[in-house]
MARKOL-777695 format. One line per 2 residues: number of its first residue (from 0); their letters; for each residue x, y, z of C-alpha. Coordinates in nm, 3 decimals. Example, Ala and Ser with C-alpha at 12.3 -4.5 7.8 and 13.67 -1.06 7.14 Angstrom:
0	as	1.230 -0.450 0.780  1.367 -0.106 0.714 .
***
This chain:
0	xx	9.466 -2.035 7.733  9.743 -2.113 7.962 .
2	xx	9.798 -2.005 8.309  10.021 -1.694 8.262 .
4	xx	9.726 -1.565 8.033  9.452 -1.585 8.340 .
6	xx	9.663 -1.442 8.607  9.590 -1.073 8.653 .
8	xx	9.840 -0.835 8.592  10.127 -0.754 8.764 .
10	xx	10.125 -0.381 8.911  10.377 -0.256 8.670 .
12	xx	10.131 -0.365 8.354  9.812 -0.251 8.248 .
14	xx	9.563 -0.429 8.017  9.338 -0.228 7.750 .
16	xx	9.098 -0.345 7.490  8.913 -0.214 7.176 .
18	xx	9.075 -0.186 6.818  9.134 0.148 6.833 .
20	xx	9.313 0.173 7.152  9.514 -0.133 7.093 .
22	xx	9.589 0.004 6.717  9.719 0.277 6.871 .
24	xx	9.932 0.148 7.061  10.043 -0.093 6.811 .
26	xx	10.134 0.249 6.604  10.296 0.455 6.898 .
28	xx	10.467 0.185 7.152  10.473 -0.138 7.039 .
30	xx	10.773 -0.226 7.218  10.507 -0.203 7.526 .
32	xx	10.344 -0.463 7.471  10.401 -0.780 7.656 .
34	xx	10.113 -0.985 7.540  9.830 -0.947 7.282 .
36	xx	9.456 -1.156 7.267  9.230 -1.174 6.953 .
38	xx	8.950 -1.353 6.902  8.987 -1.463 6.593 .
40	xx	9.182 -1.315 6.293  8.913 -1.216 6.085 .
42	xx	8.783 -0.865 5.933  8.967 -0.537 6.179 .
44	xx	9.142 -0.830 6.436  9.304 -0.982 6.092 .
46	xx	9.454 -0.643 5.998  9.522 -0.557 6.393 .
48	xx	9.782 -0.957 6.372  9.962 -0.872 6.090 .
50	xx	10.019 -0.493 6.245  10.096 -0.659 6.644 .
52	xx	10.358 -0.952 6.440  10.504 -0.725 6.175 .
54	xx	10.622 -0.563 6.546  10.762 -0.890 6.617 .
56	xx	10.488 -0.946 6.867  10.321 -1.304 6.921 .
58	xx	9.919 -1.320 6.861  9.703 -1.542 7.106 .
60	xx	9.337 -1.642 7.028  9.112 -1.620 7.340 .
62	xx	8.787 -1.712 7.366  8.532 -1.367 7.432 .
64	xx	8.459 -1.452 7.760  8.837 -1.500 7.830 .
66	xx	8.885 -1.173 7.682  8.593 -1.001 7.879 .
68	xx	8.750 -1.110 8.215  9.081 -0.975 8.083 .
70	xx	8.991 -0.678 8.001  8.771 -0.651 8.334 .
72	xx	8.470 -0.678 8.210  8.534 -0.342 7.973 .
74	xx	8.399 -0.379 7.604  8.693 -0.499 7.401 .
76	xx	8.566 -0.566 7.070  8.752 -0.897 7.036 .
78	xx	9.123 -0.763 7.128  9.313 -0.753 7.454 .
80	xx	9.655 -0.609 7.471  9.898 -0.608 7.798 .
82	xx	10.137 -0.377 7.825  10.389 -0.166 8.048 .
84	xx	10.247 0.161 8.085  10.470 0.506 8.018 .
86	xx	10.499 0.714 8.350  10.441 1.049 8.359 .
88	xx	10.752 1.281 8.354  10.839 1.478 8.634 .
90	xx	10.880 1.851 8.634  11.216 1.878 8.625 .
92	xx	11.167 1.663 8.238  10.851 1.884 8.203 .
94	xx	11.095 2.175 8.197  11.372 2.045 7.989 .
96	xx	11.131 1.970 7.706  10.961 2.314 7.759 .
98	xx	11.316 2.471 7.700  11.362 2.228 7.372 .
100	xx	11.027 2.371 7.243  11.096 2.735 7.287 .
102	xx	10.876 2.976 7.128  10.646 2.675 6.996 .
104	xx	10.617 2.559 7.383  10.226 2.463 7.435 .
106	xx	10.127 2.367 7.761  9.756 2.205 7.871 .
108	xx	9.705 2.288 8.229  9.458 2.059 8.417 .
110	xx	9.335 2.176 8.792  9.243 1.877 8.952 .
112	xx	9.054 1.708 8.680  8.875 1.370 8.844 .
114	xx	8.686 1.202 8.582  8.941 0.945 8.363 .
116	xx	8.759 1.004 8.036  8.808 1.350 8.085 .
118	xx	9.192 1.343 8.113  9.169 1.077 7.823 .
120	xx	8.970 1.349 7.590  9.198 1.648 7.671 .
122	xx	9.567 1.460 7.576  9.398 1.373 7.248 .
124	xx	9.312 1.735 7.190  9.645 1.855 7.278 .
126	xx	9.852 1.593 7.074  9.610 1.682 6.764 .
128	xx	9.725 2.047 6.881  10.066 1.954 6.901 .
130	xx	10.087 2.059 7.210  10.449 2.022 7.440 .
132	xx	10.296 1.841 7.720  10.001 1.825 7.978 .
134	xx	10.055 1.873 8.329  9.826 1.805 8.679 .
136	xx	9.854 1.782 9.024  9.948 1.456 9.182 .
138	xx	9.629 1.505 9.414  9.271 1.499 9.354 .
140	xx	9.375 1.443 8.961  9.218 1.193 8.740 .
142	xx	9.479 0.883 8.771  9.624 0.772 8.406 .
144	xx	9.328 0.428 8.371  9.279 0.237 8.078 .
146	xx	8.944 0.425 8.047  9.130 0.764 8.022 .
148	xx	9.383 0.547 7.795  9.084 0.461 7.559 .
150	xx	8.937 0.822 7.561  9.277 0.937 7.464 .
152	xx	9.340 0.690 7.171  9.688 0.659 7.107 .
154	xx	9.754 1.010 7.275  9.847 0.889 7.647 .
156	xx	10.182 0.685 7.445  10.292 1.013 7.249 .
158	xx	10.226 1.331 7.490  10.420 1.365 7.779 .
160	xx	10.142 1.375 8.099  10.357 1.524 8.406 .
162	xx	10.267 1.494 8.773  10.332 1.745 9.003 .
164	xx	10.325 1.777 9.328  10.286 2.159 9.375 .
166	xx	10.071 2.314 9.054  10.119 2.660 9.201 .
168	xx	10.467 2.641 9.217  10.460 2.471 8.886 .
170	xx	10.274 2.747 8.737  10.543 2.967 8.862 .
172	xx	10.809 2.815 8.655  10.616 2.823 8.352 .
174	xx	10.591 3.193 8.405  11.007 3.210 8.475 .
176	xx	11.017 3.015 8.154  10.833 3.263 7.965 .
178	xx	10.548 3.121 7.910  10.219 3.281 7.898 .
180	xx	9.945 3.146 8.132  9.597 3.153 8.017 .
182	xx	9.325 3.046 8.256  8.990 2.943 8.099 .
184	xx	8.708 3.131 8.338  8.378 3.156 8.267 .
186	xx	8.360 3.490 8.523  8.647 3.622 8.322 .
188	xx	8.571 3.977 8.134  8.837 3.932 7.821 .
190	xx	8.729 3.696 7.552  8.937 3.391 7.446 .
192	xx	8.956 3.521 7.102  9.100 3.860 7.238 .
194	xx	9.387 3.655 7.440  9.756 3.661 7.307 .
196	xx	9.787 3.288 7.239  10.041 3.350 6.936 .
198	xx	10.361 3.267 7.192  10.511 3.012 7.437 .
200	xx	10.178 2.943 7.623  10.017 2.769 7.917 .
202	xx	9.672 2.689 7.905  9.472 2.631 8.238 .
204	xx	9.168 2.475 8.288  8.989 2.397 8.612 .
206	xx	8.783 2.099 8.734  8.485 1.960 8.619 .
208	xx	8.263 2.125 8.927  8.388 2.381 9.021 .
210	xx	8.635 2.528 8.784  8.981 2.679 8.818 .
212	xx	9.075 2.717 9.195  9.169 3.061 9.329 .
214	xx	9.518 3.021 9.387  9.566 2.836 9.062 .
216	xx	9.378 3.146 8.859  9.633 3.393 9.082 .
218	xx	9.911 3.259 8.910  9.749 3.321 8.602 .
220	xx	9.869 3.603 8.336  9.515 3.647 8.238 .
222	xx	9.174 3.466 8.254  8.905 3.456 7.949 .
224	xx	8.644 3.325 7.907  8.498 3.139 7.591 .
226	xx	8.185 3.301 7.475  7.885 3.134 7.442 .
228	xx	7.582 3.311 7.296  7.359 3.036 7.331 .
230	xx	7.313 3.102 7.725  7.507 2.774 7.852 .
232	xx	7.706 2.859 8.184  7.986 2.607 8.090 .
234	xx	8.106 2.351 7.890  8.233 1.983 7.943 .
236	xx	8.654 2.037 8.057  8.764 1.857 7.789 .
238	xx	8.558 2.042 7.526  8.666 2.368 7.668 .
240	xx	9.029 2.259 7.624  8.994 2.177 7.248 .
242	xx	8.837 2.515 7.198  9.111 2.665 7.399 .
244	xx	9.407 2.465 7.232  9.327 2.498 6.856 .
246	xx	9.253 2.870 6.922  9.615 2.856 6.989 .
248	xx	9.671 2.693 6.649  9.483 2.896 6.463 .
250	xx	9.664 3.233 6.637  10.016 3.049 6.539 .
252	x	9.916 3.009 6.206 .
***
């Protein structure tokens, strides 16, 4: 390994590991990547070279403990990849892609969402939803880490993720822009399955603890909840989101 490979990296690069993650990004932003680590080119990491230099990109073999101080000490299955992040889009982008969409606009709301894996879990749901993009505050928000990277797999490179710095205010836009917004409640009295979901929609979902906040649910259209006959008083966020988004789907279908 030479030098440049043990230097940490610089602010404006992040460093993920696993096959799937890196595979991912391999698929959906190659031209990211600055630098990629295998240790060895056998089996998965054999497939995962020929992928990273049919991209033009140049292969390094590491040695596993290399790699684990890489990749900080996260498990990384033999492959390190450096890259330059996306940034999230700002709302004024948010809005211009909202208008693109039109009647297919799908928006994933997150209320101050603080646990990475979380945020990681609900982008994957709403690419596989095909959703338009997912929004959250700028603070007390889950920050974009290679954990929630991982948890996303390949969905933090292909969804747009925009910060806001006002989600009330944000929330009211959505509403001039015709969109629909859906707050997931457990106190609410209408079921999600009785909710108009068919149109341009935003879907809102509140924090891990303690749920949506009350401003954010007063600029709400409409809160339901998502019944649960087995007694449970909530689910995991990211859980409730799939439920949410492919009801969505299956309404649009």
């Amino acid at each position: 390994m030479g030098r440049r490979a043990r230097e940490k990296a610089t602010p404006a690069r992040e460093r993920i590991g696993g096959i799937h993650a890196v595979s991912a990004l391999l698929a959906h932003g190659p031209e990211q990547i600055t630098q990629l680590w295998l240790r060895e080119r056998e089996g998965r990491l054999a497939s995962l070279a020929e992928q990273a230099e049919a991209a033009g990109l140049t292969v390094q073999l590491a040695a596993a403990g290399t790699l684990t101080r890489l990749a900080d000490d996260e498990h990384h299955q033999g492959v390190v990849a450096e890259f330059r992040p996306r940034q999230p889009v700002t709302e004024a982008d948010l809005m211009a892609r909202l208008d693109q969409a039109g009647r297919s606009a799908l928006v994933l709301v997150l209320d101050e969402v603080q646990d990475p894996r979380n945020l990681g879990a609900c982008l994957r749901s709403a690419a596989a939803a095909g959703a338009s993009a997912v929004v959250a505050p700028r603070s007390r928000s889950a920050p974009l880490t290679a954990a929630a990277r991982r948890s996303a797999a390949g969905a933090a490179e292909r969804l747009p993720l925009a910060i806001v710095p006002n989600l009330a205010r944000c929330l009211n836009r959505l509403g001039e822009a015709g969109l629909w917004r859906v707050g997931l409640s457990g106190q609410a009295e209408t079921s999600l399955y009785a909710a108009d979901l068919a149109g341009p929609l935003a879907l809102v979902l509140g924090s891990e603890e303690k749920g949506l906040r009350r401003l954010t649910a007063e600029h709400c259209d409409q809160l339901a909840a998502i019944p649960m006959p087995g007694g449970m008083e909530s689910l995991n966020v990211s859980v409730a989101a799939g439920i949410g988004l492919f009801e969505a789907v299956r309404q649009r279908q």
